[in-house]
LUMSESE-674842 format. One record per residue: residue in three letters; chain; z, y, x of N, C-alpha, C in turn. Coordinates in steps of 0.05 Angstrom, whole numbers. Each point is the difference from the previous one (the first is absolute). Layout:
N
 code unit    n_z    n_y    n_x   ca_z   ca_y   ca_x    c_z    c_y    c_x
  ala    A      Z      Y      X      Z      Y      X      Z      Y      X
...
This chain:
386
 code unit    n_z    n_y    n_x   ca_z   ca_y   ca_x    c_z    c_y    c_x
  unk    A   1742   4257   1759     -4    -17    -24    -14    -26      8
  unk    A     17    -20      3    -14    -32      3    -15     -8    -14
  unk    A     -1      8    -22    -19     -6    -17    -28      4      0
  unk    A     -2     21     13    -25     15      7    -24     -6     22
  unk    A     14    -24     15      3     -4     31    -30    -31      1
  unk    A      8     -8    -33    -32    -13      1    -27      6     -1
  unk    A    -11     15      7    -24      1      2    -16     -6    -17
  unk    A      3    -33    -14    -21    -14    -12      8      8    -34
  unk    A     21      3     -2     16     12    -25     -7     29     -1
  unk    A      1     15     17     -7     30     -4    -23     -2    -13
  unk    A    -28    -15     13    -25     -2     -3     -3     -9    -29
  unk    A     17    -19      1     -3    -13    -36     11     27    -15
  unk    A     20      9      5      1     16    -24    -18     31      2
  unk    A     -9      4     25    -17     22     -1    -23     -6    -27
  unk    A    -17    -25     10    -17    -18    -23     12      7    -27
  unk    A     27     -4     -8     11     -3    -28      8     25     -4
  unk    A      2     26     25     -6     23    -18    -21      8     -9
  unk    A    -23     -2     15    -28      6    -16     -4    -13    -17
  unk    A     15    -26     -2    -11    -16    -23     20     12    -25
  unk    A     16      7      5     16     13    -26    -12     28    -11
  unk    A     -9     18     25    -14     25    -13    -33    -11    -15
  unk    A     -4    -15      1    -21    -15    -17     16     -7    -28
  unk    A     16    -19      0     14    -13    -25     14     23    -17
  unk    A      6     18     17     27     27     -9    -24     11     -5
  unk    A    -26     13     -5    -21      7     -9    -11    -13    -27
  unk    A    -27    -10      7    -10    -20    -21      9    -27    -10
  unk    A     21     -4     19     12    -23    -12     22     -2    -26
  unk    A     16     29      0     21      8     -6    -14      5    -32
  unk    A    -28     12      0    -17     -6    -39     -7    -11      1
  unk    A     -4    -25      5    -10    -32     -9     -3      1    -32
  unk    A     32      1     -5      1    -16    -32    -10     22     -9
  unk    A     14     35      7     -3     23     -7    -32      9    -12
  unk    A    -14     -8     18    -36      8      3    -14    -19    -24
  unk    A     18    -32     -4    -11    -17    -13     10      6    -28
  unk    A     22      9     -2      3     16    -32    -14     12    -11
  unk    A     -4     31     20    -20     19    -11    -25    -11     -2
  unk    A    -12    -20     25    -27    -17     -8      2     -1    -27
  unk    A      5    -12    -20      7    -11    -23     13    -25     -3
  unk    A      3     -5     12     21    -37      6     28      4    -18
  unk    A      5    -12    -25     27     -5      0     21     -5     18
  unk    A     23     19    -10     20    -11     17      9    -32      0
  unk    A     -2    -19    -21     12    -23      9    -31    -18      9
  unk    A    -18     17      3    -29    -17     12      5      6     29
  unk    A     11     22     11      2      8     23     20    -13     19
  unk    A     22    -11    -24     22    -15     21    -13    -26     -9
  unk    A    -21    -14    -12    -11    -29     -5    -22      7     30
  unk    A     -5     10      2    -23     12     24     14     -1     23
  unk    A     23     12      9     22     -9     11     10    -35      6
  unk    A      3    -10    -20     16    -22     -5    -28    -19     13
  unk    A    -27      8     -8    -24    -17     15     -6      4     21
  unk    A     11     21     22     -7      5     20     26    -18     11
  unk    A     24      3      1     25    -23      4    -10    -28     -5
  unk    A     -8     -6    -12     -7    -31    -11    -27     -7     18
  unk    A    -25     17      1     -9     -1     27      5     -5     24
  unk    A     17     19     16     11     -7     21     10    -23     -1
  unk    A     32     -8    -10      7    -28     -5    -23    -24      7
  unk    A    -20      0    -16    -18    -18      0    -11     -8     25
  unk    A     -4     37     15    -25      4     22     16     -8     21
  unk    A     24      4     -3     26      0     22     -4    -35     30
  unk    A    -10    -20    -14     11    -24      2    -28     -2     36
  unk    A    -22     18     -9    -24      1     13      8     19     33
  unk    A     28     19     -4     -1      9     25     14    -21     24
  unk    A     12    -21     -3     16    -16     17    -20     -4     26
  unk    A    -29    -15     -9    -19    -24     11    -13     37     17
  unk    A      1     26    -12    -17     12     20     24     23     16
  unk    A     29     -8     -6     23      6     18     -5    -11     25
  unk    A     -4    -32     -4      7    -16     15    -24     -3     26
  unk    A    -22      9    -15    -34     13     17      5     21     15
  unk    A     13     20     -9    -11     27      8     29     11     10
  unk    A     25     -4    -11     20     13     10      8     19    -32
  unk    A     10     21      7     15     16    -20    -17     23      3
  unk    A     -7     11     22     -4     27      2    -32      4    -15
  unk    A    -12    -15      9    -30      6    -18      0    -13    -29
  unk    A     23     -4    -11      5     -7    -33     -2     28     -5
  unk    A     25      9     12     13     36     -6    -22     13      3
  unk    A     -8      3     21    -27     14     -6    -24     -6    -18
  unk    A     -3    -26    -10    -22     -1    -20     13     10    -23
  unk    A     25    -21     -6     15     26    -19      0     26     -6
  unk    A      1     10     23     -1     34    -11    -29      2     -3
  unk    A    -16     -7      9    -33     12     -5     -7     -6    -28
  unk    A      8    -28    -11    -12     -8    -27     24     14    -13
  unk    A     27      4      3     11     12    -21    -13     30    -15
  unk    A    -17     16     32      2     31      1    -29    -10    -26
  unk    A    -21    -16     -7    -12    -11    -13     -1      8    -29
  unk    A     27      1     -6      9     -3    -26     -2     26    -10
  unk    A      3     23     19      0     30    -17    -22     16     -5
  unk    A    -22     -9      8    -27      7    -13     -8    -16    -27
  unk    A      6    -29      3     -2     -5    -31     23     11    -13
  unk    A     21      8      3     21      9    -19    -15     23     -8
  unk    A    -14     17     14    -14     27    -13    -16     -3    -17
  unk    A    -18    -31     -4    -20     -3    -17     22    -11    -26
  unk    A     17     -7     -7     10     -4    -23      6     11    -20
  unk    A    -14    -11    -28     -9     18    -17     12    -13    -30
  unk    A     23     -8     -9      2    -16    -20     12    -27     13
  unk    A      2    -16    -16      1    -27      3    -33    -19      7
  unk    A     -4     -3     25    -33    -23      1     -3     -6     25
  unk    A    -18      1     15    -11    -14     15     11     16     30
  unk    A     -4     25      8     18     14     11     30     -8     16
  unk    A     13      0    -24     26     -7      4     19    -34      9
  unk    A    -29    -14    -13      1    -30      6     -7     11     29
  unk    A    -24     -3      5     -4      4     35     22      3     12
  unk    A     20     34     -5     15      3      8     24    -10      6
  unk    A      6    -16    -14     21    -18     -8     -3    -23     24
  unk    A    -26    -18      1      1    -10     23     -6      4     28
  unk    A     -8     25      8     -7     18     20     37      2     14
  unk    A     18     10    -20     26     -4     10     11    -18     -1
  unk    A     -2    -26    -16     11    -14      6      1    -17     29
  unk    A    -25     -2      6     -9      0     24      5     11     20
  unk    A     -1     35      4     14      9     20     28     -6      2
  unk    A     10      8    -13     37     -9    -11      7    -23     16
  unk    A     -9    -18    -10     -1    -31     12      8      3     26
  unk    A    -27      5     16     -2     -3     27     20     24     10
  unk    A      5     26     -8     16     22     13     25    -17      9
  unk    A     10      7    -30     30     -1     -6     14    -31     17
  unk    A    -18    -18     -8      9    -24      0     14     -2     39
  unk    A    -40      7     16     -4     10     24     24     12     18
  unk    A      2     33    -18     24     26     10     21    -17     12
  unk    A      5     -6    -33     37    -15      3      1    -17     19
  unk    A     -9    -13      7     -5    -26     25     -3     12     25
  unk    A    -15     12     -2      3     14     29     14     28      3
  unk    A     15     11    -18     22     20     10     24    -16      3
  unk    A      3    -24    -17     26    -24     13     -2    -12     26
  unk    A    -22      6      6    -10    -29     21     13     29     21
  unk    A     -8     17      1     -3     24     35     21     19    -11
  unk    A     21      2    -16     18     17     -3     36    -19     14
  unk    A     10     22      3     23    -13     15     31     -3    -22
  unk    A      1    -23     -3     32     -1    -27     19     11      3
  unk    A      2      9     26     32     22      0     -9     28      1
  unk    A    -26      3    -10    -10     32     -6    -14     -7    -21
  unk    A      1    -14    -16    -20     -7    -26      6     28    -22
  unk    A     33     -3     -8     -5     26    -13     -8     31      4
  unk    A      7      1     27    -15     26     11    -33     -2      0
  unk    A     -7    -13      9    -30    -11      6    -15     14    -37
  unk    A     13    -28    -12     -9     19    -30     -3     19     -9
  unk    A     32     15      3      2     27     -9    -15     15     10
  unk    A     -3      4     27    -23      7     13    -22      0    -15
  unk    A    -14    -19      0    -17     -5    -13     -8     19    -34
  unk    A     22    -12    -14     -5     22    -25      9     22     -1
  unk    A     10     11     23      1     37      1    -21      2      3
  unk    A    -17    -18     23    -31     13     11    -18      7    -24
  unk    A      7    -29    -28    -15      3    -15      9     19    -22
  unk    A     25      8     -3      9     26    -13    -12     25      9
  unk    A      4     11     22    -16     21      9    -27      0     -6
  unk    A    -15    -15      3    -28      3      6     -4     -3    -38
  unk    A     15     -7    -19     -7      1    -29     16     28    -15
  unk    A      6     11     18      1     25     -8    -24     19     -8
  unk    A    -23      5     17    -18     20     -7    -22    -23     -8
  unk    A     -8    -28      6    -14    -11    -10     -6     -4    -28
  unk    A     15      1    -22     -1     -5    -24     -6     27    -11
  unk    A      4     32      7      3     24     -6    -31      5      5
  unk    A    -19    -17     21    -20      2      6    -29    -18    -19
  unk    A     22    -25     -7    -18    -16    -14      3     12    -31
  unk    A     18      8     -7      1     12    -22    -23     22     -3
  unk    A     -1     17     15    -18     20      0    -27     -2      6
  unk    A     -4    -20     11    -33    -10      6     -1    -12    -24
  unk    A      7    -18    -21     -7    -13    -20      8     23    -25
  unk    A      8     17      4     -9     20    -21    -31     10      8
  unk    A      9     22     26    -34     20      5    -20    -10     11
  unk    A      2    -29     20    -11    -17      6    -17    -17     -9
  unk    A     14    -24    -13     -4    -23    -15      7    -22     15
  unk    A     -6    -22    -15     26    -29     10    -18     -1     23
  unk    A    -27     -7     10    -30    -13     12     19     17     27
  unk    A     12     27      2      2     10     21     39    -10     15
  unk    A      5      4    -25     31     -1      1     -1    -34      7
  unk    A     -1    -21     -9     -3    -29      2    -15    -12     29
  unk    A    -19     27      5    -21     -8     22     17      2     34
  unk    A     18     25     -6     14      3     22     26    -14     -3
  unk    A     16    -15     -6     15    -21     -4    -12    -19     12
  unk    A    -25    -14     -6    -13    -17     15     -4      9     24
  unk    A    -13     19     12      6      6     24     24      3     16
  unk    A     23     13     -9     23     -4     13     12    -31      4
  unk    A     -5    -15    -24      8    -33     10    -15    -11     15
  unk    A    -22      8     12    -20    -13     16     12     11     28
  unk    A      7     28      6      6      9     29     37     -9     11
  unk    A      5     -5    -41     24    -13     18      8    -27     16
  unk    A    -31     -7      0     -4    -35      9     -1     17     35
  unk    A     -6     13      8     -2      9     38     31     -8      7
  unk    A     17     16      0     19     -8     12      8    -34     10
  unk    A     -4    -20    -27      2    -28      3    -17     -5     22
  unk    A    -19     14     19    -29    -20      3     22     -1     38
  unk    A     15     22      6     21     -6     14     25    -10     15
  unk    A     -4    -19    -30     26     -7    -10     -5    -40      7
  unk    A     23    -13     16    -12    -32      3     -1    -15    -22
  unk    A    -12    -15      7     -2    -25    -25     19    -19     -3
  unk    A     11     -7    -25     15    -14     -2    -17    -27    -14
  unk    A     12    -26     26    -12    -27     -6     11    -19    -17
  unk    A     -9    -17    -26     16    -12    -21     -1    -26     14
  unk    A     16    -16      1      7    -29      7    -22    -26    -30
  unk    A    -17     -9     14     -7    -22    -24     15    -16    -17
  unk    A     34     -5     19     13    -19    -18     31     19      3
  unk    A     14      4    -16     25      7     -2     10     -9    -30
  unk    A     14    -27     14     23    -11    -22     21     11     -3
  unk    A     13      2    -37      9     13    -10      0     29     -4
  unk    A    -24     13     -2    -10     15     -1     14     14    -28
  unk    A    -14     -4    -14     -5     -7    -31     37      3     -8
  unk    A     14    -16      9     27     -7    -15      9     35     16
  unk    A      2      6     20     10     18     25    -14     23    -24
  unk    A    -19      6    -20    -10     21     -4     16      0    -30
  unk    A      8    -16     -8     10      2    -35     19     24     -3
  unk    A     17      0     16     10     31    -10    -12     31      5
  unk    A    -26     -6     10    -11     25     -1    -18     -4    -23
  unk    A     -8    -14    -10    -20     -9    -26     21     17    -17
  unk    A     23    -13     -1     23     11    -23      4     24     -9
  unk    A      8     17     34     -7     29      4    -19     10     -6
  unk    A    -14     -4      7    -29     12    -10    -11      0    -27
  unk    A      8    -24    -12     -5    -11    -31     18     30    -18
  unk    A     19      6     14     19      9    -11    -15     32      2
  unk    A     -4      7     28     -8     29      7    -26     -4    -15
  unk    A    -17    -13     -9    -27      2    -12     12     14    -28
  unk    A     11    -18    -12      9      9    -34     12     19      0
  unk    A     17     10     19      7     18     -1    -17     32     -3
  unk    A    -19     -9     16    -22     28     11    -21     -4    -27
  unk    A      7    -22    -18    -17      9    -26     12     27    -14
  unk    A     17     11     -1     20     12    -22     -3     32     18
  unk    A     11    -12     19     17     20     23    -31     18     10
  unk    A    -20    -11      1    -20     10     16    -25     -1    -29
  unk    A     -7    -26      0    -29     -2    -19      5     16    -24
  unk    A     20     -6     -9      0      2    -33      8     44      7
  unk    A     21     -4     16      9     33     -1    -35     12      8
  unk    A    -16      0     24    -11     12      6    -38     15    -30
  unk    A     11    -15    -14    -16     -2    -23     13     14     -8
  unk    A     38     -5    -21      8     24    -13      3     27     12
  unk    A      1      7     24     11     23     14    -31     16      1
  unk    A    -19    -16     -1    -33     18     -9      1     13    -22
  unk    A      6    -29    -17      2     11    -34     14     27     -3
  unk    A     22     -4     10     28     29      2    -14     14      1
  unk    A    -17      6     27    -13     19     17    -26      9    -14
  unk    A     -5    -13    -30    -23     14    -15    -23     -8     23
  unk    A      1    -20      3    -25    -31     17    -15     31     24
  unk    A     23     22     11    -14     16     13      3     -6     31
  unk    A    -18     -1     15     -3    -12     26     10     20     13
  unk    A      0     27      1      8     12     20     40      1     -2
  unk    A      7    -13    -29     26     15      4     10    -24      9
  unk    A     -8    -23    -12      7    -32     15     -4      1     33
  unk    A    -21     14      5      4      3     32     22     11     12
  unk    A      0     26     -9     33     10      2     31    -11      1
  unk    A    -11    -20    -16     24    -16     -7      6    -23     18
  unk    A    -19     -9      8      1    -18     21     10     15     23
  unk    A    -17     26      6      5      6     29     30      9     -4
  unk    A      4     14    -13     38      2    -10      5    -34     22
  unk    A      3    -16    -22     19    -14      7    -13    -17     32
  unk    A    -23     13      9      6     -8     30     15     17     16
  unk    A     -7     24     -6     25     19     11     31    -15     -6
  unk    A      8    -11    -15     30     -3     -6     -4    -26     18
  unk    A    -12    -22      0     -9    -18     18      6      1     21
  unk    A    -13     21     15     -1     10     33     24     10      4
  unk    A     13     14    -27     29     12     12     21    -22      8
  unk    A      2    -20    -15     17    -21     -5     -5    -13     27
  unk    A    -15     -3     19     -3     -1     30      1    -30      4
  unk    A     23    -10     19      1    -21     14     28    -15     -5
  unk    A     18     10    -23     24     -3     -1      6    -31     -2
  unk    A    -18    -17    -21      9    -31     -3     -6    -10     24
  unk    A    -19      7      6    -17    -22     23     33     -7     27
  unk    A      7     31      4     18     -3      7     28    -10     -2
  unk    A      8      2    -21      4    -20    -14     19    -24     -1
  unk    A    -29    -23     -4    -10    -22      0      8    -11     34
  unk    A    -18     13     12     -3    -10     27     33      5      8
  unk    A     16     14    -11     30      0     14     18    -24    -16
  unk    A    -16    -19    -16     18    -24     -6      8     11    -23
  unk    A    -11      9    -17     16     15    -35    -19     -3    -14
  unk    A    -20    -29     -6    -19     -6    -12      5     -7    -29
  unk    A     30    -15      6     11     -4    -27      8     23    -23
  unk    A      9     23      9      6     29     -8    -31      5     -9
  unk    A     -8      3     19    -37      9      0     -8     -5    -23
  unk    A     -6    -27    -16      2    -15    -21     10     20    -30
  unk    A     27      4     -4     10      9    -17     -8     35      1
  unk    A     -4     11     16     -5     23      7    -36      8    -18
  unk    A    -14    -18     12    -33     -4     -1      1    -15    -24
  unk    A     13    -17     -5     -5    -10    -34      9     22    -20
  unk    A     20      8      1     15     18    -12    -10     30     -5
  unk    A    -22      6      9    -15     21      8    -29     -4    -15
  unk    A     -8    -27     -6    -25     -8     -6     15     -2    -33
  unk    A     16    -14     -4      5     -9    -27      8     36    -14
  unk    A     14     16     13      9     25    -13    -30     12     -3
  unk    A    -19      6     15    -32     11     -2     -7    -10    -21
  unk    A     -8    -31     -6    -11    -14    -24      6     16    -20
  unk    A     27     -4     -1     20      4    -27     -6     37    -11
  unk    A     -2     19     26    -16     24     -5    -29      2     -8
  unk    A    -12    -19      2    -30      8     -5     -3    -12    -24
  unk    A      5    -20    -12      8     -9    -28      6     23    -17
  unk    A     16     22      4     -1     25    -18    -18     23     14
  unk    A     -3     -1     20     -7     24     14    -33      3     -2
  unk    A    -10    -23     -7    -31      9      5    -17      6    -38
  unk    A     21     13    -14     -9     12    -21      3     30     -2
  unk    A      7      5     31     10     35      1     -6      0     31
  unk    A    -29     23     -3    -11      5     26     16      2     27
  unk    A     24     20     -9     13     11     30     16    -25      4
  unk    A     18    -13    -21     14    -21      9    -19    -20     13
  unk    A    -19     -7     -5    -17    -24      5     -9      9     33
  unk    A     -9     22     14      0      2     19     20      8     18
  unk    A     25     -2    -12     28      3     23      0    -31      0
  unk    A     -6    -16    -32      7    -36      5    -17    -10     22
  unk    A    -31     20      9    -10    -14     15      4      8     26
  unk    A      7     13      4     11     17     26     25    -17      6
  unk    A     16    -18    -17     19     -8     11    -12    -29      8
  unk    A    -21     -7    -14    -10    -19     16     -6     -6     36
  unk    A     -1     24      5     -5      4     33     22    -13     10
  unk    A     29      7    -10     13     -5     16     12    -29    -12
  unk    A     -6    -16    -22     -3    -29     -2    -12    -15     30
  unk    A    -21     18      4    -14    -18     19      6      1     28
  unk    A     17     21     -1     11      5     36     20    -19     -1
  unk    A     19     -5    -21     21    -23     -5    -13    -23      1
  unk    A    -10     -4    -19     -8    -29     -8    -15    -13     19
  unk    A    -26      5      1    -13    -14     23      0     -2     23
  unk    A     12     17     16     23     -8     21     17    -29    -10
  unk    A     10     -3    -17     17    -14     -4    -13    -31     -2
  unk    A    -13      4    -18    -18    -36    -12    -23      0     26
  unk    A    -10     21     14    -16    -10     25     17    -15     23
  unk    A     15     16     -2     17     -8     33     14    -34     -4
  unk    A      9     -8    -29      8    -25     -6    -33    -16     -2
  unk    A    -24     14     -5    -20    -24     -7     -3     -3     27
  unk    A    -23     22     18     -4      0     30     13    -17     16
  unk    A     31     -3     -3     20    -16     21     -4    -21     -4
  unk    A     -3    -12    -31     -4    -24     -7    -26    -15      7
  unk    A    -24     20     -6    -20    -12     20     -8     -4     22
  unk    A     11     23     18      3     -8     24     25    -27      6
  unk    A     10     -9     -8     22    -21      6    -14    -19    -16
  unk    A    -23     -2    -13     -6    -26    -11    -27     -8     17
  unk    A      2    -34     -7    -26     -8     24    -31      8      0
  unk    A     -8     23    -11    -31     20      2      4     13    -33
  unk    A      2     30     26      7     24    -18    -34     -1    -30
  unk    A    -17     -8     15    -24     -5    -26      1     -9    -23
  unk    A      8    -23      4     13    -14    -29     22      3     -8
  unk    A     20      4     12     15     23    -10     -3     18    -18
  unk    A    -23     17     -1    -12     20    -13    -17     -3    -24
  unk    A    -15    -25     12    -18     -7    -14     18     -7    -29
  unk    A     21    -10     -3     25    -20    -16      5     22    -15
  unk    A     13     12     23     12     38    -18    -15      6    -10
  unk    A    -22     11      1    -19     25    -10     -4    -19    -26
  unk    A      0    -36      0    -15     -7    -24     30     14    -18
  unk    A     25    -10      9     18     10    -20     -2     26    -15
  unk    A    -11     24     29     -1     22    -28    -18      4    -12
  unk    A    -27    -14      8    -26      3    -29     13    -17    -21
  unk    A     21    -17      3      9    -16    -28     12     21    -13
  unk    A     15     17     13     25      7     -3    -13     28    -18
  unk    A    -15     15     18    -13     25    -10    -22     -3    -19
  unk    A    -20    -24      0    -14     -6    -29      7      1    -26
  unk    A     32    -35      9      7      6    -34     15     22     -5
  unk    A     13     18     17     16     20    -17    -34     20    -10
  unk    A    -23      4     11    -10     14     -3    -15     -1    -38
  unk    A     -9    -29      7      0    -16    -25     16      7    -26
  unk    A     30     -8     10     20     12    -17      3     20    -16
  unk    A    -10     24     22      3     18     -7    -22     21    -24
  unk    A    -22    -16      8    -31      6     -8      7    -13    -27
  unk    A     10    -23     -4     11    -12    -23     11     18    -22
  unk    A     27     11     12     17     11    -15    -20     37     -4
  unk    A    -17     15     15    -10     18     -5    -13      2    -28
  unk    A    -21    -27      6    -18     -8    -19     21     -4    -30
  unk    A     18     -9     -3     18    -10    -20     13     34     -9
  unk    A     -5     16     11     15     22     -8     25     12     17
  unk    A      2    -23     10     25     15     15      4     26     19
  unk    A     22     19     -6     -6     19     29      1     -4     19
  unk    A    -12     17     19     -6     -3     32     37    -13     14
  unk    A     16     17    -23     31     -7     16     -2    -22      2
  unk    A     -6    -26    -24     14    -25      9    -12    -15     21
  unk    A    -30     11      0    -13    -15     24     14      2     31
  unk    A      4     32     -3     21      9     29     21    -14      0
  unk    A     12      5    -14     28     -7     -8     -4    -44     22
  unk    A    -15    -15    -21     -4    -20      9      4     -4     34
  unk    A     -8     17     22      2     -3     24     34     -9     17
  unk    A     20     16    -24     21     -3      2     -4    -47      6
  unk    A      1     -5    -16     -8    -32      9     -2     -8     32
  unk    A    -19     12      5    -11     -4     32     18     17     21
  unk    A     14     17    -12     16     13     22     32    -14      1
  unk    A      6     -7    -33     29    -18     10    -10    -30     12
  unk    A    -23     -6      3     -8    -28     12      4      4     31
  unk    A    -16     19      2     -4      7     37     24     -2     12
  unk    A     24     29    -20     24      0     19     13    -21      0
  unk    A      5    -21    -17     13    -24      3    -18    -18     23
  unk    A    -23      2     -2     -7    -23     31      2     20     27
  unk    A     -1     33     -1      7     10     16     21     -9     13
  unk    A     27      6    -14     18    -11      9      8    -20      9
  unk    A    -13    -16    -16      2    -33     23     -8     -1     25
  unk    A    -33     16     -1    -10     -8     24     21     25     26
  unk    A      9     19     -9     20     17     22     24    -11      1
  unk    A     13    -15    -19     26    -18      3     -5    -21     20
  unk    A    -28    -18      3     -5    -19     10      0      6     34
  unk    A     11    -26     22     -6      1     30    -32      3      1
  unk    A      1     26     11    -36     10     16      8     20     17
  unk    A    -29      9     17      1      5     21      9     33      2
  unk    A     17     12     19     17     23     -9     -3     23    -17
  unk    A    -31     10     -4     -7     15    -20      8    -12    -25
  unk    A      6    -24     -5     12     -6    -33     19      0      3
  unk    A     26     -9     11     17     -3      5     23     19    -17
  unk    A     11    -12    -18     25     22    -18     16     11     20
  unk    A     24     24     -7     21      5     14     16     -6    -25
């Protein structure tokens, strides 16, 4: 397996499996934990929508210490200040002071991770293994969110959050070792056309943000509600659909990389839009609502395979994968705010949880239409149509 054969890619995604058995843990009750806190649901996706609008803001500040330090000690401060965030998530008690902290505690980690990650898994991953490389990647993080969520569930019942939240922060802190291995990637001070070279991943991303309001924010709130706001069976439910996750294996990645990116597309949109359209009825009836979320697993063995391997190529082929990212990532805090906004809107107004889901449909017929362009379009053989 060629794919396998980089070294510096193994190491990154070793990193992004610990870092997923952290997120597939305490990350996975974010909104979940902030419900039962007492937080409204449409305060919880406005809480949401300010931690997006944060970043955006904070975003503009990582270029000037890219360009200092390299990539690799972003990623790592990233993960330390993100792991930050889940001890105040345990102190949240209502709507106050708490939760504000919180709110910019992640915005901040977020910032520097994500922005960081993506730049440097484009920069040291190879384009004619990009979709393997991924898939890879989120089986690692399918497996390892199998017993993690079954665990956090059960510490935040007999436990409490202080213990359950506490070790989440520790797991995101040990998954910073592997990187310390790993070389540094150096940002260039000047790269013209930067900025123009990044607009269709802003688009993408704008698109994948709004989308993950409906598909992810808004469901992971009703599928608690379903679940009678009970942590241990929501854990269950999660680890379900990492099991279905891990089964679904390596099939796109493969794929993709054999020149059927354009197929890939209709396959992975078509898969995302049929889920939506299930959880819209499904998350008012317990058992349905956890087969809808179990089918989410395998949205994500499709899909992100799919919109990574088209962003990644693009950044690496544009003049510094940084701003690149920096451009993108602002697209999906636009993208994932206002739908979040939206949605917090329409809760508040009465509406059911369906239309807010339902709404994601938007962001998913946007994606596959610039999907397709960007796999119709001359790029380097991992995009390439047959």
């Amino acid at each position: 397996m060629a794919f396998f054969r980089n070294s510096t890619v193994n190491l990154l995604n070793l990193h992004y499996g610990v870092h997923a058995l952290a997120l597939s843990g305490g990350g996975a009750f974010f909104a979940a934990f902030l419900l039962k806190a007492g937080v409204p649901a449409q305060a919880v996706l406005t809480a949401m929508a300010a931690i997006l609008i944060g970043r955006f803001l904070i975003r503009p500040a990582i270029l000037p210490l890219g360009r200092r330090f390299g990539l690799k000690p972003l990623v790592i401060v990233g993960t330390f200040v993100t792991a930050l965030q889940y001890p105040l998530l345990a102190q949240v008690d209502g709507v106050g002071w708490p939760l504000a902290a919180l709110c910019a505690f992640a915005s901040v980690g977020d910032t520097f991770y994500w922005t960081a990650y993506h730049a440097y898994f484009a920069s040291l991953g190879d384009a004619e293994h990009r979709g393997h490389q991924i898939s890879a990647r989120e089986a690692i993080s399918a497996v390892v969110g199998i017993a993690a969520p079954l665990l956090t569930g059960w510490a935040l019942v007999t436990i409490g959050p202080q213990f359950a939240f506490g070790a989440t922060c520790v797991a995101l802190m040990l998954s910073a070792l592997p990187l310390f291995w790993a070389p540094n990637v150096r940002i260039l001070d000047q790269a013209p056309g930067a900025l123009r070279a990044a607009l269709m991943g802003v688009l993408l991303f704008a698109a994948d943000g709004w989308t993950a309001m409906g598909y992810a924010f808004v469901w992971q709130i009703a599928l608690f509600i379903s679940l009678k706001q009970d942590f241990a069976a929501f854990g269950g439910a999660m680890a379900l659909a990492a099991l279905v996750g891990a089964a679904a294996g390596l099939f796109l990645g493969r794929f993709i990389d054999a020149g059927h990116g354009r197929r890939a597309v209709w396959i992975s949109c078509g898969v995302m839009a049929a889920t939506i359209l299930a959880r819209t009825v499904a998350w008012q009836h317990p058992a349905a609502a956890i087969l809808a979320n179990a089918a989410g697993a395998i949205v994500v063995a499709l899909y992100t395979p799919t919109m990574m391997t088209a962003v990644y190529n693009l950044s690496k082929s544009s003049p510094c994968a940084l701003r690149f990212h920096i451009a993108a990532e602002g697209g999906w805090d636009a993208g994932g705010a206002s739908g979040c906004l939206m949605a917090a809107g329409l809760i508040w107004m009465g509406a059911p949880f369906s239309a807010a889901i339902a709404a994601a449909l938007i962001g998913t017929a946007s994606a596959f239409i610039l999907l397709r362009r960007v796999y119709g379009a001359p790029q380097p053989a991992a995009l390439q149509m047959t």
